[in-house]
C-alpha positions in Angstrom: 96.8 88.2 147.3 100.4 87.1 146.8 100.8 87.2 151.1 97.5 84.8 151.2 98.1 81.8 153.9 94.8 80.5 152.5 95.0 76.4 152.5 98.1 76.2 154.2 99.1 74.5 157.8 101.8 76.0 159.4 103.2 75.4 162.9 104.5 77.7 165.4 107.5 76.9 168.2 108.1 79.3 171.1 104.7 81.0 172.0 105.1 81.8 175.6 103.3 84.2 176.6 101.3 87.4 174.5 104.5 89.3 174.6 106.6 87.0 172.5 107.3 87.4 169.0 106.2 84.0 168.4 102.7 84.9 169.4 102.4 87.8 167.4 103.5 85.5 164.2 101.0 83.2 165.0 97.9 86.1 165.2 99.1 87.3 161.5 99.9 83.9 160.2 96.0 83.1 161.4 94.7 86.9 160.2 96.8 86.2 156.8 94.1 82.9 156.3 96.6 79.7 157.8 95.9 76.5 159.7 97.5 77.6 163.1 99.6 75.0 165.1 100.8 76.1 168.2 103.5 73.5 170.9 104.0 73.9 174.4 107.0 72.7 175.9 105.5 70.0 179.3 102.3 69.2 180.9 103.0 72.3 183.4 102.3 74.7 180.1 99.5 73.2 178.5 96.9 75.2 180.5 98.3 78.5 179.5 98.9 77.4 175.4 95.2 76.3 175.5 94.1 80.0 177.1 96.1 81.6 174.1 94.7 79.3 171.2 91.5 80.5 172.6 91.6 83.7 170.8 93.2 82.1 167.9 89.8 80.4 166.8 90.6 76.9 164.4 94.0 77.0 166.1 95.0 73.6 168.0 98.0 73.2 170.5 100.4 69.8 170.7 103.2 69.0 173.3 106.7 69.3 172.2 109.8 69.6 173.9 112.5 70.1 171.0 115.1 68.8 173.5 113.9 64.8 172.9 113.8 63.5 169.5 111.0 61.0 170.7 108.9 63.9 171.0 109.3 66.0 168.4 108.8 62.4 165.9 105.5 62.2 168.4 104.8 65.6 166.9 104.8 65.6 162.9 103.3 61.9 163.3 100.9 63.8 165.0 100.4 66.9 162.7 100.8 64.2 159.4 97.7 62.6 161.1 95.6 65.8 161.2 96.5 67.8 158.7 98.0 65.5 155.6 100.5 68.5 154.6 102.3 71.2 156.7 103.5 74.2 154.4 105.1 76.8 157.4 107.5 76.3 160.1 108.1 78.7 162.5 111.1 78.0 165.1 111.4 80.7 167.9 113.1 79.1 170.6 116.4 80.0 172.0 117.8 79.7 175.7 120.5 79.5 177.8 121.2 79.7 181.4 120.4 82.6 183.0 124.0 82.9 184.6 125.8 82.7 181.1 124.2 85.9 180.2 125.8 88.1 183.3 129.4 88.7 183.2 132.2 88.1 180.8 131.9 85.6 177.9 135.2 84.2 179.5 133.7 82.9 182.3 131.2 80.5 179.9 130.7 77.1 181.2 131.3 73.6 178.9 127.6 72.9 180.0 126.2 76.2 179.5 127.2 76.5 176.1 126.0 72.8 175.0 122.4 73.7 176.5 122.1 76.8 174.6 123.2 75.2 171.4 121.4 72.2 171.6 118.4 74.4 172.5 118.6 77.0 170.5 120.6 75.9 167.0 120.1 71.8 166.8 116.6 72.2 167.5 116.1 74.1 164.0 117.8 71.2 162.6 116.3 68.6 164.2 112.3 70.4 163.4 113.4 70.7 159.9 114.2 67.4 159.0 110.8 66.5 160.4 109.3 69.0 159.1 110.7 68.3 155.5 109.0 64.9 154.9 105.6 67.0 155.3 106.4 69.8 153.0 105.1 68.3 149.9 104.1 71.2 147.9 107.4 72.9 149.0 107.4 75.0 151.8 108.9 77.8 154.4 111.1 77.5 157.4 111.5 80.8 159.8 113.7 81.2 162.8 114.6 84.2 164.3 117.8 85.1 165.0 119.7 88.8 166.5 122.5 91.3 165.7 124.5 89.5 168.5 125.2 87.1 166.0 127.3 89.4 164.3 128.8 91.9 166.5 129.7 92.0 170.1 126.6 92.9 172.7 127.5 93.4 176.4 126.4 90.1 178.1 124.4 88.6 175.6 127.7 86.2 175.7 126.9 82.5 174.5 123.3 83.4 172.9 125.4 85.4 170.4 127.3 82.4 169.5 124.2 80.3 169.5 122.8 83.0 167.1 125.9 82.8 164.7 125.5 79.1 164.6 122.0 79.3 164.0 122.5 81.6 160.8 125.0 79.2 159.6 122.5 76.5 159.9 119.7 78.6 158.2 122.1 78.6 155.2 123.1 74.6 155.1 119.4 73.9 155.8 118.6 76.0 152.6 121.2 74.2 150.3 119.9 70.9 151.3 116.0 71.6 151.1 116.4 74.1 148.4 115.6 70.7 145.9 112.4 70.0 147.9 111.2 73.4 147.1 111.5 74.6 150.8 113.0 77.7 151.7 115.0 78.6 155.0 115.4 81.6 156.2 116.1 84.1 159.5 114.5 87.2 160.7 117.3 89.5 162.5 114.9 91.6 165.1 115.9 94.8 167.0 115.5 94.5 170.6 111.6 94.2 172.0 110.3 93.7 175.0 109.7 90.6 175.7 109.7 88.6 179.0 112.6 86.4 177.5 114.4 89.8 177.0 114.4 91.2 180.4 116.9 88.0 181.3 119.9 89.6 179.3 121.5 92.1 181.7 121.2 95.6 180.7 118.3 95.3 178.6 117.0 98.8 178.7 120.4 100.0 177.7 120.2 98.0 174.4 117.1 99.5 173.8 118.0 103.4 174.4 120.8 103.0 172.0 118.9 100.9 169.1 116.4 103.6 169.1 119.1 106.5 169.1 121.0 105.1 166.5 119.0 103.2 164.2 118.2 105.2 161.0 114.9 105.6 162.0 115.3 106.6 165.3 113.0 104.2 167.2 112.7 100.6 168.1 111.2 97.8 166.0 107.8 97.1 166.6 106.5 93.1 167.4 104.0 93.1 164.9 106.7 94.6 161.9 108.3 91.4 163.0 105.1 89.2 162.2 104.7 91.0 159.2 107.8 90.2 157.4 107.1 86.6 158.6 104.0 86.3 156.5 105.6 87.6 153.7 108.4 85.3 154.0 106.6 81.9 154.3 104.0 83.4 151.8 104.2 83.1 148.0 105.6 86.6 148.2 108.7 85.3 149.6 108.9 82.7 147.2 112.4 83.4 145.8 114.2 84.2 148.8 116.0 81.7 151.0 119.1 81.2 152.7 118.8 84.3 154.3 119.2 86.5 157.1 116.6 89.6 157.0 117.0 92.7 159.4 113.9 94.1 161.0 115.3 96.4 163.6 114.7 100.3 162.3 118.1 99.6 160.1 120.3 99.5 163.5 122.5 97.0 161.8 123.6 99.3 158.8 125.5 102.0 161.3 128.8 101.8 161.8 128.7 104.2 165.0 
């Protein structure tokens, strides 16, 4: 089967809770036949990452918090240790304050800003180059990315900038890996209920209008999401990198 995860390690960053999209990746990376990696951020989250793994059977969880380099070098020396090879990385972390995501986009603060691009854009950078040394038989590198990247969204503010940055960096990441045989690439999702989501102001609104608008006249589903995820770090996505691809109900083709 060309979407076959059989043999392969792959590591997951950003399963919070059941609702994330990061955790339905994980279940279909697992169901698709993968060695499942899951991180948790601190000591405070380990309990909860080791009640999830528990219906990932096989699946093993390691600290990580992408904000120290010390840590995420504790990491891959970790997963080199256990698993030789690692052939999937999925990054699903972004955040900023919650107070830069009410308001105007004017009123973003110098500090603000750094913490959601540190968090949200250097820390695909930073997982990839670790990641890379791993990725011996070439590999796949996912992030997840939205349409506020692109196109103004009512207080999503600083995260859209983080976003656009993080595309950008999906594309240099691609060029420079591209030789290794490791792909980069972004999944654009609609809006989904997640707990993350509820922090962006006006929430429910974004959702009423992505399903009145979108061609198919409802909202994107979290495990259409997963889907395209195993495709992409499977041999099925072999020739596709550098990109950005839209799962949201085809929201992002309307003009109005």
């Amino acid at each position: 089967m060309p979407e076959s995860m059989e043999g392969r390690t792959a590591v997951v960053f950003g399963v919070a809770n059941k609702r994330s999209i990061a955790w339905a990746i994980a279940q279909h990376l697992q169901q698709a036949g993968a060695r499942l990696v899951i991180t948790y951020q601190n000591e405070r989250l380990e309990q909860e990452a080791k009640d999830l793994i528990a219906a990932l059977p096989g699946a093993e969880a390691f600290m990580c918090d992408v904000s120290f380099d010390e840590q995420i070098d504790k990491l891959f020396a970790q997963l080199k240790s256990h698993y030789g090879k690692l052939h999937t990385l999925v990054h699903s972390i972004a955040f900023a304050p919650a107070d830069e995501l009410k308001g105007a986009f004017l009123a973003t603060t110098r500090e603000g800003f750094r913490i959601a691009h540190d968090v949200s854009v250097y820390s695909l950078i930073a997982l990839a180059r670790a990641a890379a040394p791993l990725m011996e038989d070439g590999g796949s590198i996912l992030t997840l990315t939205y349409y506020g990247s692109t196109k103004v969204v009512p207080h999503y503010n600083v995260m859209g900038v983080a976003k656009a940055a993080l595309e950008a960096s999906v594309r240099y990441l691609a060029h420079d890996l591209g030789p290794r045989r490791i792909r980069v690439n972004a999944i654009s999702a609609g809006p989904i209920k997640t707990l993350a989501a509820r922090g962006i102001s006006g929430f429910g609104d974004m959702l009423k209008a992505h399903a009145e608008r979108a061609p198919l006249k409802r909202n994107v589903d979290v495990n259409e999401v997963a889907e395209t995820a195993v495709f992409l770090a499977s041999d099925a996505g072999a020739g596709i990198t550098g990109e950005v691809i839209y799962v949201d109900c085809g929201y992002n083709i309307m003009g109005f």
